[in-house]
N, C-alpha and C positions, 0 to 999 in steps of 0.2 A: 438579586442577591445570590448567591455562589456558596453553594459549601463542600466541604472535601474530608473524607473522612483516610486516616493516612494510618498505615499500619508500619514503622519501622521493624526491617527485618530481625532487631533482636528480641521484637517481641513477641515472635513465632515461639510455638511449647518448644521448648528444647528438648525435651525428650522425645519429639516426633523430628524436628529440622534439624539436624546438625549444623548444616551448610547455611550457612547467611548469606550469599551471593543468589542473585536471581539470574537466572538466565534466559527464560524466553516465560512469556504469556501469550497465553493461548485460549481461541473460544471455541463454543461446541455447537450447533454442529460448524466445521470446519469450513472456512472461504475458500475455493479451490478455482475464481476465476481470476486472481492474481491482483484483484483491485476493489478497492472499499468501495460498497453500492448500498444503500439505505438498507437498515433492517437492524433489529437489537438482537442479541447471543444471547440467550436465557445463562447458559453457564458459561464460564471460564476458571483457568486451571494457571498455575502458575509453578512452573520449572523452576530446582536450585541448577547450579552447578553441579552438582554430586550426582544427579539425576533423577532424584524424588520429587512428586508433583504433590501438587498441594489442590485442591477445588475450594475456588473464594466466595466465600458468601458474605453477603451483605444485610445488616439489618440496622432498627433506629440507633445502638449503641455503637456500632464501630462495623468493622472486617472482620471474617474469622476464617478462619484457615485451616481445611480439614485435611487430614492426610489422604490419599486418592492413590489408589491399584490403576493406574491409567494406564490400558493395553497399549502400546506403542502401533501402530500402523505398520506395515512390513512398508523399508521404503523399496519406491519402485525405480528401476532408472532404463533407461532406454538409449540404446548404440548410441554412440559418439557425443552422446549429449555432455554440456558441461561440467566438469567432475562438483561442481558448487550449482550447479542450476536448478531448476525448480521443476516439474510437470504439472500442470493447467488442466483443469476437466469441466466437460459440460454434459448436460445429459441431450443436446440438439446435434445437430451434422457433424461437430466438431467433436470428439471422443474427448484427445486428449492432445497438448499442446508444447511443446519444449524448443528449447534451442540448442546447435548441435555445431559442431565443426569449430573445437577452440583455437584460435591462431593468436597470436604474439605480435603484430603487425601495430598494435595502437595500445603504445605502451604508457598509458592513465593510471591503471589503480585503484582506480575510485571505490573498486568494488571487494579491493583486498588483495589483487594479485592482478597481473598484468595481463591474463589470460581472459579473450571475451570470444564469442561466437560468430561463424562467417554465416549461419545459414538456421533457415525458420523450417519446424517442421509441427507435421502437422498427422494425427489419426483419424481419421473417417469413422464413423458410426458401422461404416459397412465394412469396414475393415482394412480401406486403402490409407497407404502411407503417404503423405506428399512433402516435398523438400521445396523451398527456396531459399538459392544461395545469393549471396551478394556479392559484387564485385571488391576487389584491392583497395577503394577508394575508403570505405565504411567499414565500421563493425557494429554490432549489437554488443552495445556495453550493457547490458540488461541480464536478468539471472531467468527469466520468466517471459512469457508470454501472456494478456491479457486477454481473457476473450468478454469482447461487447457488442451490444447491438447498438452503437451510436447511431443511426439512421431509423431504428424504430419497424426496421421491416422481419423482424421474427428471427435473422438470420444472425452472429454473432461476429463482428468484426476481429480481427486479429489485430492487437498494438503492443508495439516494441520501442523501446529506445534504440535508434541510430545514433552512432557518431562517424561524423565524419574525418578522418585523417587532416584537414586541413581546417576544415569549418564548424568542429563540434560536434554539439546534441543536437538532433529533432526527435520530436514524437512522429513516431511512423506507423501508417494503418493500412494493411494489410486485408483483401476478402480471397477468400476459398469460394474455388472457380470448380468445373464438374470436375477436371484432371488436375488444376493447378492451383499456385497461389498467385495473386497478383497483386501489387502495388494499388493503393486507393488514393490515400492521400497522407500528407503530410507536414507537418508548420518548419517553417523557416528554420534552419540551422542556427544555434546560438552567434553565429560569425568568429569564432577562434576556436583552437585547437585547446582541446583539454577541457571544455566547461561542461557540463553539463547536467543534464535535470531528472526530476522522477516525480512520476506519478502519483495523485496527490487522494483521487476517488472521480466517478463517475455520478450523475444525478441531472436533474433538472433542475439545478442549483437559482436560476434567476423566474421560476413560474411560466414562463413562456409553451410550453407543452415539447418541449424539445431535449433532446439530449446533451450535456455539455462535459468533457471529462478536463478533467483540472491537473496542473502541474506545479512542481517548483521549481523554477529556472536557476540555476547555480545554488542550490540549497549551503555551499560551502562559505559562499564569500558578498552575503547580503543576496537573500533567494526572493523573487517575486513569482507571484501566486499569479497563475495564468490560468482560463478559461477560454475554449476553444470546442464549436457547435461544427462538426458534419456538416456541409449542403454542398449548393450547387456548385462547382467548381474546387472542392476540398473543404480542409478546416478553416475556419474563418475565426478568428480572437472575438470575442464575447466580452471578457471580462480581464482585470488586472488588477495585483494590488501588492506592494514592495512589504518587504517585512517577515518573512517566513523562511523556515529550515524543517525540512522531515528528512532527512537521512543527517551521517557522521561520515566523515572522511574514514575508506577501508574498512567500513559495515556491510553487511549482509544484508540486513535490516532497512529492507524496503517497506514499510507497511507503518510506520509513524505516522500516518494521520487516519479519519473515520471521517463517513456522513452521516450523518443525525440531523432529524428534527429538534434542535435544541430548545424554540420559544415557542412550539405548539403553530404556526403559523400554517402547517401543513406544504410547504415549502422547504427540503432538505436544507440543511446548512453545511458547512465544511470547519474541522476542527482539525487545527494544525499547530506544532509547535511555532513558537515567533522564531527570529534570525537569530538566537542565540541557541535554543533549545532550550531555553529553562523556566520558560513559560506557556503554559498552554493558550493558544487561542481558540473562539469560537465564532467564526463570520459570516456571514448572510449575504445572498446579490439578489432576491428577493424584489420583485419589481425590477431587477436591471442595478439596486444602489448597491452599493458597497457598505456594510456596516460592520463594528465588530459587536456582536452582541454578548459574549461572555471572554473573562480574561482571568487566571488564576495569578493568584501572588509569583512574585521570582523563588526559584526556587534550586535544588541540582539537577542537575541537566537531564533531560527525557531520553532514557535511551531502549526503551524497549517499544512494541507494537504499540498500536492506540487501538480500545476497542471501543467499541458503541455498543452497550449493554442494556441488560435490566432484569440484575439479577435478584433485586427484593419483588420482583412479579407486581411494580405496582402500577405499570404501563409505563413509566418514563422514562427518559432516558437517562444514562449516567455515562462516561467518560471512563475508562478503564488504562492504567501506564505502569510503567517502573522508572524510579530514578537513579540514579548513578551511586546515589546512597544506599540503595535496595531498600528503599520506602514504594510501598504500593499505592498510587493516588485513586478513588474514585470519585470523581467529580460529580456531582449532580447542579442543576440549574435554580 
């Protein structure tokens, strides 16, 4: 049983919101490895337009919405990096992580503008800079770097979306060498020019003791939900399942889905909009099956981050969105 407690934005106090328009949600403390990994956000904040944040609390009666002095972060940007792209941090060998060198050469969009990055770069703990560039053939249509330990050895993998000029997206992973960056591995090209996919979360999504990080293959035009394990000879496909959208054509907004525990199983689950966007799902591989274990009514379209919360402190988890209405959903199970 599924309940959802919704707060339409005009019934924010008006004498604290003016602005009915949401524009980003946001949790605390802040993700800064570029991809949903198990864990709940005690708080979250919620951006207008106008640029006042609000901090959302949840209890048995509904949502309430406090007005919030949220000190902005100074942003940080570093040479040549993409004038929309993101920087990546960890506190292991990996400092901090961006992509650089915009070119014009793969003219998609997907991402809001036709500008994507020829080359991966990378900051050392000790303070050395390292670059990989890629050849004429590909770009990094990506805003971000991820950094993960998919193999489980302490050390953090680097993953990008690639597209290729003729053959699409792959998911491409990347390890930091003593001086370099090297290629590791990588899944098959979507096979055509212009499709492509986005990351979706990382977990041990099917109980196996292993790591699997999850994708949405064309999230524009009927997206399947892919699961893909690190070994011997690269990524090898794990899992698959048709039906899913976590990005919008010309969005920014990479971070539409969350991992959660959602049935207590002790086994993460993956919560992702369906192929329309106006529905949330909640899906399990659990043993290897494929189930969906939670599903919200249809509704307007999901167009803001997805968090994984628990923000009434009662240990469980809750589902945190914005919709196109500027209605705030939080989910619980």
């Amino acid at each position: 049983m599924l309940s959802a407690l919704l707060l339409p934005a005009s019934a924010w106090p008006t004498e604290t919101f003016r602005s009915m328009c949401i524009k980003t949600i946001e949790r605390e403390p802040p993700s800064n490895r570029g991809i949903a990994t198990p864990g709940l956000a005690q708080q979250a904040f919620v951006q207008q337009c106008d640029g006042f944040w609000a901090r959302i609390h949840a209890g048995p009666d509904g949502l309430v919405l406090e007005k919030f002095d949220r000190t902005e972060r100074p942003e940080t940007r570093m040479p040549t990096m993409l004038p929309d792209g993101e920087i990546t941090q960890s506190p292991g060998r990996v400092k901090k992580a961006w992509l650089s060198g915009p070119t014009g050469i793969y003219s998609h969009g997907i991402l809001g503008d036709p500008v994507e990055a020829s080359a991966l770069n990378v900051l050392t703990a000790q303070g050395q800079k390292i670059t990989y560039r890629i050849d004429q053939r590909s770009v990094f249509e990506d805003l971000r770097v991820r950094l993960v330990d998919l193999d489980g050895d302490g050390r953090e993998e680097l993953v990008v979306i690639r597209s290729y000029l003729e053959e699409g997206s792959a998911l491409s992973v990347f390890r930091l060498g003593r001086r370099s960056i090297r290629p590791l591995a990588e899944t098959p090209p979507i096979g055509q020019s212009h499709r492509w996919l986005n990351p979706a979360g990382v977990a041990d999504f099917d109980g196996d003791g292993k790591i699997e990080i999850a994708y949405v293959e064309t999230p524009h035009i009927g997206g399947t939900l892919r699961l893909y394990q690190l070994g011997i000879g690269g990524l090898h496909q794990e899992h698959e399942a048709p039906g899913f959208s976590n990005h919008k054509i010309g969005s920014r907004m990479l971070d539409m889905s969350a991992v959660v525990d959602w049935n207590g199983d002790g086994t993460p689950d993956l919560a992702v909009p369906d192929a329309s966007r106006r529905r949330m799902r909640v899906v399990s591989f659990a043993g290897g099956k494929f189930s969906n274990i939670a599903r919200m009514a249809e509704g307007p379209e999901i167009m803001t981050r997805v968090l994984a919360t628990d923000l009434d402190g009662d240990g469980k988890p809750e589902l945190l969105y914005g919709l196109a209405d500027n209605t705030i959903v939080l989910m619980r199970p």
